[in-house]
C-alpha positions in Angstrom: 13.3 -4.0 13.1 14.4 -7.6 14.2 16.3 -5.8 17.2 13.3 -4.5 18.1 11.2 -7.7 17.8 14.1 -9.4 19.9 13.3 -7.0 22.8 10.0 -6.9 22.8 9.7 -3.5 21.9 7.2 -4.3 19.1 5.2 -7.4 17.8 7.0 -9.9 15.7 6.4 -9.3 12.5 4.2 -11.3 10.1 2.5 -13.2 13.3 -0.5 -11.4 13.0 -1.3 -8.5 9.5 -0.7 -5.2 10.9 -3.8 -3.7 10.9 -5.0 -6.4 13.0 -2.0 -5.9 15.2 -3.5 -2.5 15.2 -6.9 -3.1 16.0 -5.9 -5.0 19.0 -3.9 -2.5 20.6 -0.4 -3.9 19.9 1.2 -1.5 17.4 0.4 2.1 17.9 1.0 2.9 14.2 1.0 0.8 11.2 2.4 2.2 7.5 -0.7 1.0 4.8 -2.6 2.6 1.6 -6.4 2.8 1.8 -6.9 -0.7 0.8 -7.0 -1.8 4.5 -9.5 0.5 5.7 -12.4 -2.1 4.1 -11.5 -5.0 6.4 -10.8 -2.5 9.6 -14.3 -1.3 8.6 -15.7 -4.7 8.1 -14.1 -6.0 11.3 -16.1 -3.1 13.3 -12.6 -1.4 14.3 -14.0 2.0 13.5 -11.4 4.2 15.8 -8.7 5.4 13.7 -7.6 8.4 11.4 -4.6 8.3 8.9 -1.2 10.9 9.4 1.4 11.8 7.5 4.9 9.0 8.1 6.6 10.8 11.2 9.6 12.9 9.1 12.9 11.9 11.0 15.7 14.5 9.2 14.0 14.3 6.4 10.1 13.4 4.8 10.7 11.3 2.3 8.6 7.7 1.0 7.9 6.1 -2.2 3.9 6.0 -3.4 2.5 3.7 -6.5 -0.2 3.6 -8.2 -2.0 0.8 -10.2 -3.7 0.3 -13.7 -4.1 -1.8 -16.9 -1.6 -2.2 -19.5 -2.7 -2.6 -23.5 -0.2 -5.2 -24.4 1.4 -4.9 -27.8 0.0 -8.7 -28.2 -3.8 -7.7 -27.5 -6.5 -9.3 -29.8 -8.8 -6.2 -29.2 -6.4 -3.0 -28.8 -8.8 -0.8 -29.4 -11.5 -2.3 -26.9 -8.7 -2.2 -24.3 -8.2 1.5 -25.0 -12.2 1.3 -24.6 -11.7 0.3 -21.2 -9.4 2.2 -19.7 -11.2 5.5 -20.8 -14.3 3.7 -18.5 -11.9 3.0 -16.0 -10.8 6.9 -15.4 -14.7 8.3 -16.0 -16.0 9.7 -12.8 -18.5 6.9 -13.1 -16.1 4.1 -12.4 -13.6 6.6 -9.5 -16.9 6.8 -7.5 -16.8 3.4 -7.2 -13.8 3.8 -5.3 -14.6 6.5 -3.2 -18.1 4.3 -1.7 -20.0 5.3 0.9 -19.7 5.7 4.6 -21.1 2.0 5.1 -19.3 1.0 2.7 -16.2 2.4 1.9 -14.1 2.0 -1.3 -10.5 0.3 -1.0 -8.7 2.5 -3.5 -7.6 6.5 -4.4 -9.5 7.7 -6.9 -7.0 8.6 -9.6 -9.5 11.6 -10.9 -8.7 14.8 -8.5 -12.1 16.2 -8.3 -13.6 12.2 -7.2 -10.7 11.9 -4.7 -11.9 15.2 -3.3 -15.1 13.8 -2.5 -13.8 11.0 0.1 -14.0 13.4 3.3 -16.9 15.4 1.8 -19.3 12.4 1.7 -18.5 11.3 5.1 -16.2 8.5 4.2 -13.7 7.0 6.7 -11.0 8.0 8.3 -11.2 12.0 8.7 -8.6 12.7 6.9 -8.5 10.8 4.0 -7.6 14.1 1.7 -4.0 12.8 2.7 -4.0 10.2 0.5 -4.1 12.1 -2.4 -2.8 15.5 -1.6 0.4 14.2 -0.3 1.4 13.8 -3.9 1.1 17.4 -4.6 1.9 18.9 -1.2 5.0 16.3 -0.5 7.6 17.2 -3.0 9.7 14.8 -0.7 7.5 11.5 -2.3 8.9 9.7 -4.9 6.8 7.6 -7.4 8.3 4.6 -8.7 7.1 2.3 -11.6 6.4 -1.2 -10.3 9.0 -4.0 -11.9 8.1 -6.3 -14.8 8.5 -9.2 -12.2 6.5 -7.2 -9.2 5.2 -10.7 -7.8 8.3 -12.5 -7.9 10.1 -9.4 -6.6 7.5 -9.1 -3.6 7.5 -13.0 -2.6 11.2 -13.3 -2.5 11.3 -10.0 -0.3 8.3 -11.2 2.3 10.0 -14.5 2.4 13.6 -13.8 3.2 11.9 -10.6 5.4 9.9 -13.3 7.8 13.2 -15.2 7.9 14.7 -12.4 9.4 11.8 -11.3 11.7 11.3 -14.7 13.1 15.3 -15.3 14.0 15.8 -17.9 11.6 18.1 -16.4 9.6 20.8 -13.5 10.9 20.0 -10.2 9.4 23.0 -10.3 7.2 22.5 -13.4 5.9 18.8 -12.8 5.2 19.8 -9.4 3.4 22.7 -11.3 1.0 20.3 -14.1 0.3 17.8 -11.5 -0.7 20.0 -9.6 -3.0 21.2 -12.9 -4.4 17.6 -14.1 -5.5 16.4 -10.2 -6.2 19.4 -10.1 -8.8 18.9 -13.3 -10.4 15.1 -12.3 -11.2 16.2 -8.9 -12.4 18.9 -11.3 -14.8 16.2 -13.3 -15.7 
């Protein structure tokens, strides 16, 4: 990616966020779940659809989900376990599915409300990819995010932009990476 950068083959990375990259013709493609389509939306960029990653030899990406833990030093277990029951009815999915003015930022984790995305008119076309690439992708592989997600994701970004702007060689980005990823994992 760097190489690329360095011949001007593609924008340097973490200049601009992608999908603004996108929305101003400079990147023909960017990789991104649904939560971007809000700001594209709100930013009146309103031409674009969503495809699966281009396969290569093989087809093959990771996918994560989000939700609420119950920790085991909750006050109020039982109203947490209250919550999360509202937070899977089809009540509170709709919310993320919105409207065609006003699109939601999220998959629905309820099949039959994630069904509804295209069906109600809601940005981009084919948004049934989001969610039936899980079942129709055997190639996909879910992954639990880490105890230390945040400090995982910082040190990542940081040493990345090193890299991307040239101020570090790629190697020596990549080691100090590893370094700091397997201290936190230590930790």
């Amino acid at each position: 990616m760097r190489a690329l950068a360095t011949a001007t083959l593609t924008p340097a990375s973490g200049a601009l966020f992608e999908s603004i990259q996108f929305e101003n013709g400079k990147i023909a493609m960017f990789g991104a779940g649904r939560y971007v389509i809000t700001s594209m939306l709100g930013s009146g960029f309103s031409s674009f659809d969503i495809t699966r990653y281009p396969t290569g030899s093989t087809y093959q990406t990771t996918l994560g989900a989000s939700g609420y833990p119950i920790l085991k030093s909750s006050k109020n277990p039982d109203l947490a376990w209250e919550f999360q029951k509202f937070t899977v009815s089809d009540e509170a999915e709709k919310q993320y599915v919105g409207t065609p003015d006003k699109p939601g930022d999220s998959i629905p984790s309820r099949r039959s409300v994630a069904a509804t995305i295209s069906k109600v008119g809601v940005p981009p076309a084919n948004s049934d990819l989001f969610y039936n690439s899980v079942d129709k992708y055997d190639t996909l592989t879910p992954y639990p995010a880490p105890a230390k997600y945040s400090e995982f994701e910082s040190t990542v970004l940081r040493n990345l932009q090193l890299i991307f702007a040239g101020e570090k060689p790629v190697a020596d980005g990549l080691k100090s990476m590893q370094g700091e990823l397997e201290s936190i994992v230590t930790c």
